[in-house]
C-alpha positions as CSV (number, residue, x, y, z in Angstrom):
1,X,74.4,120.5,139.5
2,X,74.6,119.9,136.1
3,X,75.6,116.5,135.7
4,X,73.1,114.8,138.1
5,X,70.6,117.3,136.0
6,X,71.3,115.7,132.7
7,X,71.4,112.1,134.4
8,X,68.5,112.7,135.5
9,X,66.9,114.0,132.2
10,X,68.5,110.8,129.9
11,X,66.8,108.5,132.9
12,X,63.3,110.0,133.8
13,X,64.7,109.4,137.2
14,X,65.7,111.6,140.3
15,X,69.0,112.2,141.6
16,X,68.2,110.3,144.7
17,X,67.0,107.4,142.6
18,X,69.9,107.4,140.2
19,X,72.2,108.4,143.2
20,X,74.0,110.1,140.8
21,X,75.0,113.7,143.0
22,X,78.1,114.4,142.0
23,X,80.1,116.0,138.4
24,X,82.1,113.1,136.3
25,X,79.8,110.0,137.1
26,X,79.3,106.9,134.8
27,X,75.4,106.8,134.9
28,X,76.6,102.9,135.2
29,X,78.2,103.1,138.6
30,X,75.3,104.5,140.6
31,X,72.5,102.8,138.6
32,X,73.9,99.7,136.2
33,X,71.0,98.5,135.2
34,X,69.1,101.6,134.3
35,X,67.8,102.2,130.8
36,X,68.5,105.4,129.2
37,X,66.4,107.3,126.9
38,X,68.7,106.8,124.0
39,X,68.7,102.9,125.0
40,X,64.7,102.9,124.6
41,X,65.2,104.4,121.7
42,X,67.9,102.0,120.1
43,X,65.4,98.9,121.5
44,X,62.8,100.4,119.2
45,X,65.1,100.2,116.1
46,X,65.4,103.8,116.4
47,X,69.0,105.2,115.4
48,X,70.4,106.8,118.7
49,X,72.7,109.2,118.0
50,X,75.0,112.3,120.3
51,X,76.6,115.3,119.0
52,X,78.5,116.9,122.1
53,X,77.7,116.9,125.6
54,X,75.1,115.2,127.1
55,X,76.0,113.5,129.9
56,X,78.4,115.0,132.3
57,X,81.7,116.7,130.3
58,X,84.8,119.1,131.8
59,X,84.7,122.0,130.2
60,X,86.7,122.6,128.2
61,X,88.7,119.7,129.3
62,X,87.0,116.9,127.6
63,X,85.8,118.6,124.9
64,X,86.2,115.7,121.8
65,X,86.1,113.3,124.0
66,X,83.3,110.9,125.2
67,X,83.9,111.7,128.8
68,X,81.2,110.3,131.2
69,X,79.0,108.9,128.3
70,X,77.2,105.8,128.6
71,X,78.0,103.6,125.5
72,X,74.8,101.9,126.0
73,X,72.4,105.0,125.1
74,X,74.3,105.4,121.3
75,X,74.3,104.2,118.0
76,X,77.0,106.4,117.5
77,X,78.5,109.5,118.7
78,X,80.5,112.8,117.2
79,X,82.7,114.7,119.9
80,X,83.9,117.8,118.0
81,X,86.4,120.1,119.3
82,X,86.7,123.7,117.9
83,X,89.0,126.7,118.0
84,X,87.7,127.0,121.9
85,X,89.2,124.0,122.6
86,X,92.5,124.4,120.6
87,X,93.0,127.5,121.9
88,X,92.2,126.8,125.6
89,X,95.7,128.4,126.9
90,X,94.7,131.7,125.8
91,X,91.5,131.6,128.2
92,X,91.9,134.5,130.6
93,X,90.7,133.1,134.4
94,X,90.8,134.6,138.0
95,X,91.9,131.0,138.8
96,X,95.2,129.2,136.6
97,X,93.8,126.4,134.7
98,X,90.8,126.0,136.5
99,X,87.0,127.0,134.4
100,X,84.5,125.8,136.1
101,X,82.6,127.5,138.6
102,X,85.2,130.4,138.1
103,X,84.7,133.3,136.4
104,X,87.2,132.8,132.8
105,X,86.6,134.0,129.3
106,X,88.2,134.5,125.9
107,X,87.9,137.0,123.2
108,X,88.2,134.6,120.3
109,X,89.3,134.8,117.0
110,X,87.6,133.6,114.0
111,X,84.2,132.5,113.5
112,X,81.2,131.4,115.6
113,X,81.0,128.1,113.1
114,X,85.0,127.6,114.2
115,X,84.3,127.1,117.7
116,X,83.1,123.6,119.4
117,X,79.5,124.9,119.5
118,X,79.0,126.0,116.2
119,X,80.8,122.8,114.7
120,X,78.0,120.8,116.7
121,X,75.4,122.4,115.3
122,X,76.7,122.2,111.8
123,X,77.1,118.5,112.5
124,X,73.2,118.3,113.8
125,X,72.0,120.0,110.9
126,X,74.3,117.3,108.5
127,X,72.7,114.4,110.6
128,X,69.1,115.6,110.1
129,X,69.5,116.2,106.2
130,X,71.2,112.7,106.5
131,X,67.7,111.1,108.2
132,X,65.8,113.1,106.3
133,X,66.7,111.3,102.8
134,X,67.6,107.9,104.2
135,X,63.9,107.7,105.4
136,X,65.5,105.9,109.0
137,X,63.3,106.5,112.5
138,X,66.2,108.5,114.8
139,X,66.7,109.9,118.3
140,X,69.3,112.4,118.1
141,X,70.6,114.5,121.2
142,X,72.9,117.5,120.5
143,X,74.7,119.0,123.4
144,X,75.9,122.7,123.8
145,X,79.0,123.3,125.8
146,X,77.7,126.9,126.7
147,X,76.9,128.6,128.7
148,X,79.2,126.9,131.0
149,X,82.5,128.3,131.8
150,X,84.9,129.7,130.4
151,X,83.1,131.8,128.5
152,X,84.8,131.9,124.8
153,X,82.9,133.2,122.0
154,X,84.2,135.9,118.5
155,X,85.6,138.8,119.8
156,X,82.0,140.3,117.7
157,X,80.0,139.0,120.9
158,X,82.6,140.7,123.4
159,X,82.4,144.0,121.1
160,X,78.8,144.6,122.0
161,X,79.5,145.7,125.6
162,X,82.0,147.9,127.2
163,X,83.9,145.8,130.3
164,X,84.2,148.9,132.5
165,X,80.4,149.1,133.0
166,X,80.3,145.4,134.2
167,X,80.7,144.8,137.7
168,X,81.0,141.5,139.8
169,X,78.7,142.1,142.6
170,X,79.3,140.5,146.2
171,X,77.0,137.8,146.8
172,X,76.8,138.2,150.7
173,X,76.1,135.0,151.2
174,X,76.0,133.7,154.7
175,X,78.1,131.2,156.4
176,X,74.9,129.7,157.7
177,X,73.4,129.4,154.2
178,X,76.7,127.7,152.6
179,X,76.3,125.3,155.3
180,X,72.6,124.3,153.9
181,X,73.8,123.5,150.5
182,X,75.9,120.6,148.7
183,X,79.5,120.7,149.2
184,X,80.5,122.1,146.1
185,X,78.0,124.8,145.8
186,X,79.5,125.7,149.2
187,X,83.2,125.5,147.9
188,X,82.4,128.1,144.4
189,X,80.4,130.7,146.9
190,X,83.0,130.3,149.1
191,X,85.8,131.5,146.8
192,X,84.0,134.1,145.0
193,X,83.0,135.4,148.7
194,X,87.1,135.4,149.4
195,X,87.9,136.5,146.0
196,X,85.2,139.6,146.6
């Protein structure tokens, strides 16, 4: 899962150490006194800065928020939101209002540089010109939304593919097997086996 993943990246620690297992967890409620790799930074007179999501975030729900950050790791932080995020009622799912872990998608409009992704990489590109001429010593962690779900990009990216020739295959996954994994990886193969 991807937010014990990204826990574990920011601590150098497993999930069984950080006993962080599960989506929307404050890094400081399973491990309070664990130092981050931001925090080592910022104790080195480093400038630790985040752009987007890299601990845990919904998506698209807490897009331009901080979510489950840790105010510890950062300096200072930029949560942008783009036309994805603005526009998240158009998003067409096989679920209502539910984008993770389902398949959901939008044809957008506008540009790739108006949607939250682009906007964070135009902000990292600002912060390194900004580093770059200020001379400071910098960690900076920039965080892509994608390729989680729902997948919204310019209708260009859609274009490139005709939808009749994509197929959702069935999984066959066995009841025996969903019983060997975590509980939510269970619950998403269980739906798409239903939905199938």
């Amino acid at each position: 899962m991807c937010g014990p993943s990204r826990a574990s990246f920011m601590t150098g620690m497993y999930s069984d150490q950080t006993m962080h297992t599960k989506l929307n967890v404050d890094i400081r409620t399973t491990t309070p006194d664990v130092v981050t790799l931001g925090q080592r930074y910022r104790q080195q007179n480093y400038r630790s800065v985040r752009i987007g999501k890299i601990f845990h975030y919904d998506n698209p729900g807490s897009i331009g928020s901080s979510s489950s950050d840790d105010i510890y790791t950062w300096d200072y932080t930029i949560n942008p939101w783009g036309r994805d995020k603005e526009e998240e009622y158009k998003i067409n799912t096989l679920s209502k209002r539910n984008y993770g872990g389902t398949l959901s998608w939008l044809e957008a409009d506008g540009t790739d540089e108006e949607q939250t992704d682009g906007i964070v990489a135009t902000e990292a590109v600002e912060q390194l010109e900004k580093f770059s001429k200020n001379g400071q010593n910098f960690f900076l962690a920039v965080g892509f939304f994608k390729p989680h779900t729902p997948y919204v990009a310019p209708k260009k990216y859609f274009n490139m593919y005709e939808k009749e020739d994509m197929v959702i295959p069935y999984t066959g996954v066995s009841d025996e097997y969903l019983k060997s994994i975590p509980d939510t990886g269970s619950k998403v193969n269980k739906s798409k086996k239903r939905s199938n």
